[in-house]
C-alpha positions as a Markdown table, in Angstrom:
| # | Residue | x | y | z |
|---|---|---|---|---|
| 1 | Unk | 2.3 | -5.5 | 2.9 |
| 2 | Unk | 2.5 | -6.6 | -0.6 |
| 3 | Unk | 3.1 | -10.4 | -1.5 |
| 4 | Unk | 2.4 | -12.9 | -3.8 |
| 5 | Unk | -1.2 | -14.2 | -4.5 |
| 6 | Unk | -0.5 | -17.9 | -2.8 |
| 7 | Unk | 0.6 | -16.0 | 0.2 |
| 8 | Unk | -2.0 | -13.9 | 0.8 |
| 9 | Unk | -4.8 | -16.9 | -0.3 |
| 10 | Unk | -3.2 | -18.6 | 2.5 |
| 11 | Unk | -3.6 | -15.2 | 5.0 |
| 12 | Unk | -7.4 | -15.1 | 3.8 |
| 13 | Unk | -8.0 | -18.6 | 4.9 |
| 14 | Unk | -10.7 | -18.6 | 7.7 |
| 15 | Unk | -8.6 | -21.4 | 9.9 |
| 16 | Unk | -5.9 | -18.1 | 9.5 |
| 17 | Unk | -7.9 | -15.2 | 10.2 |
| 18 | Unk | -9.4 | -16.9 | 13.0 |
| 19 | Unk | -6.6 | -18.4 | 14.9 |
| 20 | Unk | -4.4 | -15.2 | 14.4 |
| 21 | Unk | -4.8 | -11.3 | 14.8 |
| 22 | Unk | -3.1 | -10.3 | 12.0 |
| 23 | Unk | -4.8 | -6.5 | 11.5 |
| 24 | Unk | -1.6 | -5.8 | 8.7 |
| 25 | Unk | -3.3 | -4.9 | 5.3 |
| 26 | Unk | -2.3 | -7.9 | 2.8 |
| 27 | Unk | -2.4 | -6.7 | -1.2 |
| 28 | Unk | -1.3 | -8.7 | -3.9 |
| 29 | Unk | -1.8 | -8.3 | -7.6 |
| 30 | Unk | -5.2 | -10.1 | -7.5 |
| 31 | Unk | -6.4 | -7.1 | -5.2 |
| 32 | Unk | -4.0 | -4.5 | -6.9 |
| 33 | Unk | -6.3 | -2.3 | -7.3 |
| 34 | Unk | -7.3 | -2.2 | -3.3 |
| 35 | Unk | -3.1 | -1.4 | -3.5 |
| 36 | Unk | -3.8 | 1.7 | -5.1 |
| 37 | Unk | -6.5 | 3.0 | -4.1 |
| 38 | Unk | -4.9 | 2.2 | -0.2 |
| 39 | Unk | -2.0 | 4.1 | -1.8 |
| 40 | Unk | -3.8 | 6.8 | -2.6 |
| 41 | Unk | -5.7 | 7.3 | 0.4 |
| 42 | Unk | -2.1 | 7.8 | 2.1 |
| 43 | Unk | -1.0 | 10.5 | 0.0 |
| 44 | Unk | -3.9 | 12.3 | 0.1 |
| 45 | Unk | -4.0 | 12.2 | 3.8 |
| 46 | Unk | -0.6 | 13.2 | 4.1 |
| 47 | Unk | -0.2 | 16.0 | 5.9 |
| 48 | Unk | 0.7 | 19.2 | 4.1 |
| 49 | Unk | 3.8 | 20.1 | 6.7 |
| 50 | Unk | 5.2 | 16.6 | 6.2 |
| 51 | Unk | 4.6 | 17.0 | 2.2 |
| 52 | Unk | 6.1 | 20.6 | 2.2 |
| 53 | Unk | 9.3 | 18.8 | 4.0 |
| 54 | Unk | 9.3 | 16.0 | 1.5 |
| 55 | Unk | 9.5 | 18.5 | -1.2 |
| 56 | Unk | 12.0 | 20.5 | 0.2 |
| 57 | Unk | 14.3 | 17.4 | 0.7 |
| 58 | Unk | 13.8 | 15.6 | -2.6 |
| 59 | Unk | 12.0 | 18.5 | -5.0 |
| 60 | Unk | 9.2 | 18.2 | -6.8 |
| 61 | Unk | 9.6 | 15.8 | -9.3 |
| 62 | Unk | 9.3 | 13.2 | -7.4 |
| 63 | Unk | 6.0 | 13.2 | -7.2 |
| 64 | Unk | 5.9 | 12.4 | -11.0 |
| 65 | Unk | 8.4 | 9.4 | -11.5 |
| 66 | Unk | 6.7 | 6.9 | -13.6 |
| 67 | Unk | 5.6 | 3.9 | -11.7 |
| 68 | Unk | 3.8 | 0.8 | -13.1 |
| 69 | Unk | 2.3 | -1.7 | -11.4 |
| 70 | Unk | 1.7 | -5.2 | -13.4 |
């Protein structure tokens, strides 16, 4: 899940994490770059009959639309 930093300061609080099982990973831009390399972990554990699908559905080039993340 990706939400604002106030949202996810509050998730991190210890009275939080204690009182609640909350086991959904929380990114926001001050842990962006945990965001990406999570994101990246995904594709490149995606498996290659669900990737050839993907490309067969949507083509290649979707694989290179340019994304930023500020």
């Amino acid at each position: 899940m990706f939400i604002d930093n106030q949202c996810r300061a509050c998730l991190d609080e210890k009275d939080v994490r204690d009182n609640f099982d909350f086991s959904t990973k929380v990114f926001s831009l001050n842990n962006k770059e945990k965001f990406l390399e999570y994101l990246e972990k995904l594709e490149n554990n995606f498996p290659i009959k669900y990737r050839k699908k993907t490309e067969e559905l949507y083509g290649t080039d979707y694989i290179n639309i340019p994304t930023k993340l500020y």
